[in-house]
C-alpha angles and dihedrals in degrees: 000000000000126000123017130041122162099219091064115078122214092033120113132184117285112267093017096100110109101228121200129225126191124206103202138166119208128194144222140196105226111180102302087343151105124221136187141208129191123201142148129220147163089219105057090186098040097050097052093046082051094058092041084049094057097251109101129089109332082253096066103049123115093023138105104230128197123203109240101167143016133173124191124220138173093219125064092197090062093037083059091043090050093041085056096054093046090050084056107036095082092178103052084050090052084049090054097043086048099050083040088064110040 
């Protein structure tokens, strides 16, 4: 069998890990500009050092990006749900961008 076995230490049961999700918004200097940029991943690290390697979503490319706001979440249903609301809410994200630089 696959998975768990109990003399083994360290194994669980297969689908009982609690997996983590992050909503975040990173942003950019473009020109005179500020730019956004709305994910969601279950690496928060990894996924910054992808998009300022040039990596990332083809929006991203060719930029240095900071990290202004992550949200955790266990379930990675509500953390695209969430990451959906935040892409549309303009304001909210000018709210972040705005608190992230004062």
């Amino acid at each position: 069998t696959r998975g768990f076995h109990p003399r083994k230490r360290g194994s669980i049961p297969l689908g009982t890990a609690i997996m983590k999700y992050y909503v975040y918004l990173i942003i950019s200097k473009n020109k005179n500009r500020l730019i956004s940029y709305v994910g969601y991943t279950n690496n928060i690290k990894n996924r910054i050092k992808t998009h300022n390697s040039g990596k990332g979503a083809k929006f991203t490319r060719g930029k240095i990006w900071k990290l202004a706001y992550f949200r955790k979440y266990y379930s990675k249903i509500k953390a695209m749900k969430e990451e959906y609301k935040l892409k549309k809410n303009y304001k909210l994200r000018n709210m972040i961008k705005y608190n992230f630089l004062n």
